[in-house]
Every structure is written in structure tokens, then in C-alpha cells.
C-alpha positions as CSV (number, residue, x, y, z in Angstrom):
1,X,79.2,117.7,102.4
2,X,81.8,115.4,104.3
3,X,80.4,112.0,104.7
4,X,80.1,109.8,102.1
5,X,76.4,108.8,101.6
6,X,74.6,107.2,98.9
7,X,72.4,109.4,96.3
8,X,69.3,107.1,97.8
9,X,70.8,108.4,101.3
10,X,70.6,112.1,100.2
11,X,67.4,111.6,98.5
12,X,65.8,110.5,101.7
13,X,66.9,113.2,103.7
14,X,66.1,115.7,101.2
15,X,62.4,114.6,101.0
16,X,62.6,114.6,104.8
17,X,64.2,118.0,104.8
18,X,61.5,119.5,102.4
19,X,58.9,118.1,104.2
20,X,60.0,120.2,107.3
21,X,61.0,123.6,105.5
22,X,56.9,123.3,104.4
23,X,55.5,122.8,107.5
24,X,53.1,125.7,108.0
25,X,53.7,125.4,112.1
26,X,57.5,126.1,111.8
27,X,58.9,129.0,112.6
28,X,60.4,130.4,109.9
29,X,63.9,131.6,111.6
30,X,64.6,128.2,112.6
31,X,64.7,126.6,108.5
32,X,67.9,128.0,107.2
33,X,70.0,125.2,108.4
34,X,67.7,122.9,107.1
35,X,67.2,125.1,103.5
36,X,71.2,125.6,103.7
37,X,71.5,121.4,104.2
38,X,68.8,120.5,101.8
39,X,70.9,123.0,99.0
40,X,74.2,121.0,99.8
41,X,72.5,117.3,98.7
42,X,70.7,118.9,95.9
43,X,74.4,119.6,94.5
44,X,75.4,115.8,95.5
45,X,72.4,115.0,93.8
46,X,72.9,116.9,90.6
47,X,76.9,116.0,90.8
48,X,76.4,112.4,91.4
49,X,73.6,112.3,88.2
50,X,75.9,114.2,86.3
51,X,78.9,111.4,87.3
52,X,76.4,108.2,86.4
53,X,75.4,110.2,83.0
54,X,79.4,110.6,81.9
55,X,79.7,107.1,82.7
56,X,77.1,105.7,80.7
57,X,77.8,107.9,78.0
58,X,81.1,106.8,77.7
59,X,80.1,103.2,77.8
60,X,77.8,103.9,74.7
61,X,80.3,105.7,73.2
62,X,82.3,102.5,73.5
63,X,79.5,100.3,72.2
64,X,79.1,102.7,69.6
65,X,83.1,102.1,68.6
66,X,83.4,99.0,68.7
67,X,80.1,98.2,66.5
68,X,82.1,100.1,63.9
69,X,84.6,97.5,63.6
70,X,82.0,94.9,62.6
């Protein structure tokens, strides 16, 4: 994935992307771009969750620290 987008941004287009690959009336030789897209932003997904989750972690970690002192 190039562009820089949002996780909301990459959420949204998932969904949409989903909803699409399930349609029953689709011709199922013309999904894999949309499967092959919809597994990139599941990886920005994960990556960017995993990013938010080390940062809070370290922020409680800090907390955590810092309460020690008292």
C-alpha cells in the first residue's frame, strides 16, 4: 500500500471491498484484484492496531513507573 490513508479510510474500503467479493451476481474471475486489495488493508489494519497498542502500552508502562516513585 502507497498512499497514506487513515485506518477509518481502509476500514471503509474494506467493508466496501467485502461487500463486493460476496455478491452472488459477480463473476468470480473478476474478484482477485479486489480479494488481493482487501488483503493489503487488512495488514494496514492489523499493522496500524498493532502500532496504537505499543504505544499505549508504553504509555502504561510509564504510568506504571512513575507511580512507583510515589
Amino acid at each position: 500500500m502507497k498512499e497514506k490513508m487513515s485506518y477509518e479510510e481502509a476500514y471503509t474500503e474494506l467493508e466496501r471491498l467485502v461487500t463486493a467479493i460476496e455478491d452472488p451476481e459477480r463473476d468470480l474471475s473478476s474478484i482477485e484484484n479486489d480479494v488481493k486489495r482487501a488483503m493489503e488493508l487488512i495488514q494496514y489494519c492489523k499493522d496500524t492496531i498493532r502500532g496504537e497498542q505499543e504505544k499505549i502500552e508504553t504509555i502504561i508502562n510509564k504510568s506504571d513507573n512513575s507511580n512507583e516513585d510515589i
